[in-house]
Each structure stands twice: as C-alpha cells, then as structure tokens.
C-alpha positions as CSV (number, residue, x, y, z in Angstrom):
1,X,119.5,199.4,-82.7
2,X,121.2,197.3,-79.7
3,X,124.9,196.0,-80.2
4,X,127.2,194.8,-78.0
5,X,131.5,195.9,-78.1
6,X,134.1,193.9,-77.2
7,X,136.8,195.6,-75.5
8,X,140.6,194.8,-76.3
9,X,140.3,193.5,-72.2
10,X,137.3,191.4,-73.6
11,X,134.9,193.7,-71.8
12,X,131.6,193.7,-73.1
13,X,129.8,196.7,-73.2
14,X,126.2,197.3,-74.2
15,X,125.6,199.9,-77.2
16,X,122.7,201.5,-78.7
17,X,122.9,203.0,-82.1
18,X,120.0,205.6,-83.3
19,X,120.0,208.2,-86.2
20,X,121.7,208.1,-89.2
21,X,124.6,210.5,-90.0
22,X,128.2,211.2,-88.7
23,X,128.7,209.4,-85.9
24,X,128.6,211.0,-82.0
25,X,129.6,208.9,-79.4
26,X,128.0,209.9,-76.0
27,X,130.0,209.2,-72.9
28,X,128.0,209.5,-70.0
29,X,128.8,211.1,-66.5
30,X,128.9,208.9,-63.3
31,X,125.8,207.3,-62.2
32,X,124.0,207.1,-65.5
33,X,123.4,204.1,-67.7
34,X,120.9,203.3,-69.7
35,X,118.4,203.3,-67.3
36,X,119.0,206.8,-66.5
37,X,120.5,208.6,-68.7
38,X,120.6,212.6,-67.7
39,X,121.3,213.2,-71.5
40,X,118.4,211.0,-72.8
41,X,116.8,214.5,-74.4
42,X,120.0,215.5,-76.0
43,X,120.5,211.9,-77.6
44,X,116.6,212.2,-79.2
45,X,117.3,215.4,-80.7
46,X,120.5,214.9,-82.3
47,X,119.6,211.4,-83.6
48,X,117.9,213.7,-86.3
49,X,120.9,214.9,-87.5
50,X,123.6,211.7,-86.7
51,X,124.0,208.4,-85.7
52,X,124.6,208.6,-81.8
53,X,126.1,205.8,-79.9
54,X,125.6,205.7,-76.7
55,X,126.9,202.7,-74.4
56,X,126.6,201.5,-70.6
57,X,130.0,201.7,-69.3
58,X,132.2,199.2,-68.0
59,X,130.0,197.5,-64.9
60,X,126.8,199.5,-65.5
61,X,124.2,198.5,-66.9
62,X,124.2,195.8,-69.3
63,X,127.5,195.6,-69.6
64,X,130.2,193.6,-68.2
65,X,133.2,194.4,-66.1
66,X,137.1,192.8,-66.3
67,X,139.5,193.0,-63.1
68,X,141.3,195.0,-62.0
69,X,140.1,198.3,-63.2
70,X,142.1,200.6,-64.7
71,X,141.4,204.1,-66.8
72,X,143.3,203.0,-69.5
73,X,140.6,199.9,-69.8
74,X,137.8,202.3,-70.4
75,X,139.8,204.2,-72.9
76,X,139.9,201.0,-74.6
77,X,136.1,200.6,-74.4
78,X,135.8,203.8,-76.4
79,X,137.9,202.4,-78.9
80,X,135.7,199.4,-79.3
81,X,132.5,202.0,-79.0
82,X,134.0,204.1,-81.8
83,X,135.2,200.9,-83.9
84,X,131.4,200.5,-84.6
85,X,131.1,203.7,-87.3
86,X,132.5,204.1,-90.3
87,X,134.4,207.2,-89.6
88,X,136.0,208.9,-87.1
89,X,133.8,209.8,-84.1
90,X,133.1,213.2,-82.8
91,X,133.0,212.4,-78.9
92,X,130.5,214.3,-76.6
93,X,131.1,213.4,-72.8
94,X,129.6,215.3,-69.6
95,X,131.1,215.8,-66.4
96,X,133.3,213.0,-65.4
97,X,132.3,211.3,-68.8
98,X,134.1,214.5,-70.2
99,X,137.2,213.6,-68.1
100,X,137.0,210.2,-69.8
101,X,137.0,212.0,-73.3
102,X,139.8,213.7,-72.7
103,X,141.9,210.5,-71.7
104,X,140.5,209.4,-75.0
105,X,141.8,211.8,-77.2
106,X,145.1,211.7,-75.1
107,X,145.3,208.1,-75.8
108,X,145.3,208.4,-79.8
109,X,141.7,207.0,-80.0
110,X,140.7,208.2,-84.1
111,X,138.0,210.9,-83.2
112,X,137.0,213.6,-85.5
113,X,136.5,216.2,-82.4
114,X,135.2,216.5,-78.7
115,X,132.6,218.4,-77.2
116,X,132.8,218.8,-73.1
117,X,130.2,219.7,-70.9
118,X,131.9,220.9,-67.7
119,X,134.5,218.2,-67.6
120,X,134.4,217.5,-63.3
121,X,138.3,217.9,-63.3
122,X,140.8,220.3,-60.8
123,X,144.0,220.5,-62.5
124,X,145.3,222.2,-59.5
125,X,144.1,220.5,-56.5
126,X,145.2,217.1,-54.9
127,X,143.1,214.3,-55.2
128,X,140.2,214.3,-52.2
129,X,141.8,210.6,-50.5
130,X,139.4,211.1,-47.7
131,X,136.5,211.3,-50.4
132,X,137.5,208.3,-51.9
133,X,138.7,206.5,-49.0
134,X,134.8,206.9,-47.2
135,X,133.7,205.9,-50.6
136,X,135.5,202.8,-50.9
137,X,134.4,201.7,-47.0
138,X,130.7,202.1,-48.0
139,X,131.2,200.0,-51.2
140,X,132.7,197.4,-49.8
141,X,130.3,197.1,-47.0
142,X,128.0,196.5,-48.8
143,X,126.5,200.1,-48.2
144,X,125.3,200.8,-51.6
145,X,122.5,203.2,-51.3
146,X,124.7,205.3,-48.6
147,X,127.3,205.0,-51.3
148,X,125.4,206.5,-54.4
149,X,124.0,209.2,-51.5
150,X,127.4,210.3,-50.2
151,X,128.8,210.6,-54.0
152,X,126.7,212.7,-55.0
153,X,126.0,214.7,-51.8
154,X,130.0,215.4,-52.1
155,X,129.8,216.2,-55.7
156,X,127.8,219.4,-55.0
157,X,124.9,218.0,-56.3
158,X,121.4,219.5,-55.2
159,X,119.7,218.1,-52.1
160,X,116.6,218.0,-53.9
161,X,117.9,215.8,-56.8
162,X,119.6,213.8,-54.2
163,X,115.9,213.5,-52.4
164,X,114.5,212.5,-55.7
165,X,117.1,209.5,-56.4
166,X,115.6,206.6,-54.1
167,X,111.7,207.1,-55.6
168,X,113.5,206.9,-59.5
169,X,112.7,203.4,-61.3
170,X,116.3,203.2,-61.8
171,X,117.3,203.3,-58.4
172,X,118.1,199.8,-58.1
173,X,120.1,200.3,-61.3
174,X,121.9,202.7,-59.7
175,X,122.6,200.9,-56.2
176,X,124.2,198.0,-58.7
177,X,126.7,200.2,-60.3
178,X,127.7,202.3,-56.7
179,X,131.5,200.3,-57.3
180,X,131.6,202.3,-60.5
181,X,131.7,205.7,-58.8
182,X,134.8,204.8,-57.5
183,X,136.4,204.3,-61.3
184,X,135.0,207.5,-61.6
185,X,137.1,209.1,-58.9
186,X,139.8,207.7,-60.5
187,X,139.3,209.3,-64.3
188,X,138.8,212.6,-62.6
189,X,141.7,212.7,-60.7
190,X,144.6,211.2,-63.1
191,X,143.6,214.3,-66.1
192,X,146.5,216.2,-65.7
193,X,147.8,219.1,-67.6
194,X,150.0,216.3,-69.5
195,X,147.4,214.6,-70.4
196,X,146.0,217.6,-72.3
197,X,148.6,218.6,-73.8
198,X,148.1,215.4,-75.7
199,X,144.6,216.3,-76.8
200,X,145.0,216.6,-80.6
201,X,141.7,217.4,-81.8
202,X,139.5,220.2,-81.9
203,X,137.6,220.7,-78.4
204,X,134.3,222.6,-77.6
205,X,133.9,223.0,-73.8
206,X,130.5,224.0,-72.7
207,X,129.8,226.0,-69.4
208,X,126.6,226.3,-67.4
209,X,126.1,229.9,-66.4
210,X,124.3,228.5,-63.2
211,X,126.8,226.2,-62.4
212,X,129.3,229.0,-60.6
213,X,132.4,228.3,-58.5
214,X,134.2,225.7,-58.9
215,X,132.6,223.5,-62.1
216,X,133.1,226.9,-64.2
217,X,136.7,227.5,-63.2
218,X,137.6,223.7,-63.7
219,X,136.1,224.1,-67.3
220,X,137.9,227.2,-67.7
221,X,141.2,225.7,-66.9
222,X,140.8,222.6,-68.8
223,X,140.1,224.6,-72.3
224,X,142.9,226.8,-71.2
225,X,145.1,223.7,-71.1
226,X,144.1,221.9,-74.4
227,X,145.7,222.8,-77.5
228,X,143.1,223.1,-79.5
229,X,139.4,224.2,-77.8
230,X,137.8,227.2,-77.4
231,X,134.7,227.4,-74.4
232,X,131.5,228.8,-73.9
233,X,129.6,230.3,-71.9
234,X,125.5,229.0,-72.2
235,X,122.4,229.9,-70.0
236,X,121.3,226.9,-67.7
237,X,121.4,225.6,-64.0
238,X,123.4,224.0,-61.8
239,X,125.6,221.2,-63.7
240,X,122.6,221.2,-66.2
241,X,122.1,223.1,-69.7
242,X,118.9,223.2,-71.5
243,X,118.3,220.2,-73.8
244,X,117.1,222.3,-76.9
245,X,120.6,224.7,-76.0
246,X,122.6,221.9,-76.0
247,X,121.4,220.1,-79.5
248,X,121.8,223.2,-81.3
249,X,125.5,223.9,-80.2
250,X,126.9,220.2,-80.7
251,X,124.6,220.3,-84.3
252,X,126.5,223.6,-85.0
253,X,130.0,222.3,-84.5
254,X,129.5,218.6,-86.1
C-alpha cells in the first residue's frame, strides 16, 4: 500500500507499507530508492512476518525535497515515517542508512530497537573534504553520471557493480538523485561517539565476514560505542549479506 508523510519541514516523502505485524521501518543506504532498492529481497521476506515501511528519502524518488538540507531534517522524516504505525518502530537501516538510524535514535525518535548492517561510519578519522569537495564540483556541474561513478568508486564499491550501474533500468533514477549523495556525506560524517552515547535502545549490528578492513572495524567501533548493542559476525560478501541470512536474524530479534 502507497502513502505519502509529511515531514515537520513539510517534506513529502513517498512510503510503501506491506505485511501485517510489528512495524520495521527500512532506511535505505545511499543511492537506492524505490527503483533500486539493494534490500528489495529482505523487505519480501520479512513482510511475512511484519508490516515493513519502506520510504524514498528526502529528493529521491518520489519524494520531495525542502532547502537547505540538514541531517536533523531527515531525522524528522523518520519521525513522520514512524508516525504511520501504531507502535513503536524497530528501525533496520544499511550502510549510510544505518548512520541515519543512529541519529534517529540519538534524536528521541519513539523506536522499539535498531538493527545495523555495517553502519558506513569512522568514529576516528576526519571527514574526507577532498571527497566531498570533488563531489560537490561534479554535482553542480551538472556531471551527474560522473557523480554517482565517483561515489561509489570512492566508497570501495566493486568495479564490477560499478560497471553494471549505467545498463540498470534505474539508472536514470539514480543520475536524478546524484545531489543526495552529498546529504549522505554529511550523515556519515557528523555520527560521533556523542551521538551514540545517546542511543537509548537496544541495537543489533550486523557484519559481513567478506566485507574486511575498514567496513568491519567501523561496525566494530560503532557497537563498541552504543550503550546498548551487541554485533555479529554473518557469512556474506563484500558490503552484502545473504538475503535468506539476513531475514532470519532481523525475524529473530523483532
């Protein structure tokens, strides 16, 4: 079922409500929307078991945008998300959509518990202004494609997948939200070990044992820093964990 959330901003953001059961709200990495959604698998499976949200974020998608962006703006967009069920969420976000969980829970949105799947965060380096800076330049030239191509490229992300990106039907999808990886950038780098410390609820973070240095030590330092999680360790690939894997441990721990 399609709905829309308005946004305390007045943002409004495209949802899509399947299943029937507690309530998961899916926060999706950089790049997807619901054109291509990396999790799409994931969201089938546990739609047997819950009622899973899952939204276009702010400027993707079918949903709208507000000026000037802040990360505070998209925490209020999981507010409105969450608003939609009857009960407090849990909140399952991957990669930098993890990141975004986390300022989530920091910022006293109701949730029941997260799950993280290697949250894209380095508590201990500074931010990459060079990354962001070439970025920005491309974006604003207009650039698009070299944009979504250099993000991902930087990201660590498999020449082969990066190969695959242009002959996707949701390439031109993704060329239209290339100014959202830069909101990304910006959710990555402003988790801090403050911000954790403000994480109240119970947190699951999920490793890749194929993902290796540095995604597992990030997610290793990031459970080690919230108050209340515990991590593990699961078989899969690079930045990827099986679908089936996956399903069972979020059905486990809702």
């Amino acid at each position: 079922m399609g709905t829309v959330a308005r946004s305390a901003g007045g943002t409004l953001l495209s949802v899509e409500m399947n299943g029937s059961g507690p309530p998961v709200v899916v926060v999706d990495p950089a790049g997807a929307f619901s054109g291509m959604r990396p999790l799409a698998d994931v969201v089938d499976a546990l739609s047997t078991r819950f009622t899973v949200l899952t939204y276009d974020r702010r400027g993707r998608g079918r949903s709208t945008d507000t000026a000037p962006y802040a990360v505070e703006r998209e925490v209020e967009d999981i507010a409105a998300v969450t608003e939609l069920a009857a009960e407090p969420s849990m909140l399952f976000g991957f990669s930098s959509g993890a990141a975004l969980a986390l300022h989530a829970a920091a910022g006293h949105v109701s949730l029941k518990r997260l799950v993280l799947l290697e949250p894209a965060v380095d508590l201990d380096g500074p931010p990459d202004t060079a990354f962001t800076a070439e970025l920005d330049r491309l974006v604003r030239a207009g650039r698009r494609a070299e944009a979504v191509e250099f993000f991902n490229r930087a990201i660590g992300v498999p020449e082969e997948w990066i190969d695959g990106l242009r002959a996707h039907p949701a390439w031109d999808g993704l060329q239209a939200l290339a100014h959202t990886l830069l909101y990304d950038a910006s959710v990555t780098e402003s988790v801090t070990r403050q911000v954790l410390a403000r994480v109240e609820v119970p947190t699951l973070v999920l490793v890749s044992e194929g993902s290796g240095s540095p995604l597992r030590e990030w997610s290793e330092a990031v459970a080690a820093a919230v108050p209340r999680s515990t991590v593990r360790h699961l078989h899969g690939d690079w930045h990827r964990v099986d679908s089936e894997t996956l399903t069972s441990v979020i059905i486990s721990t809702g």
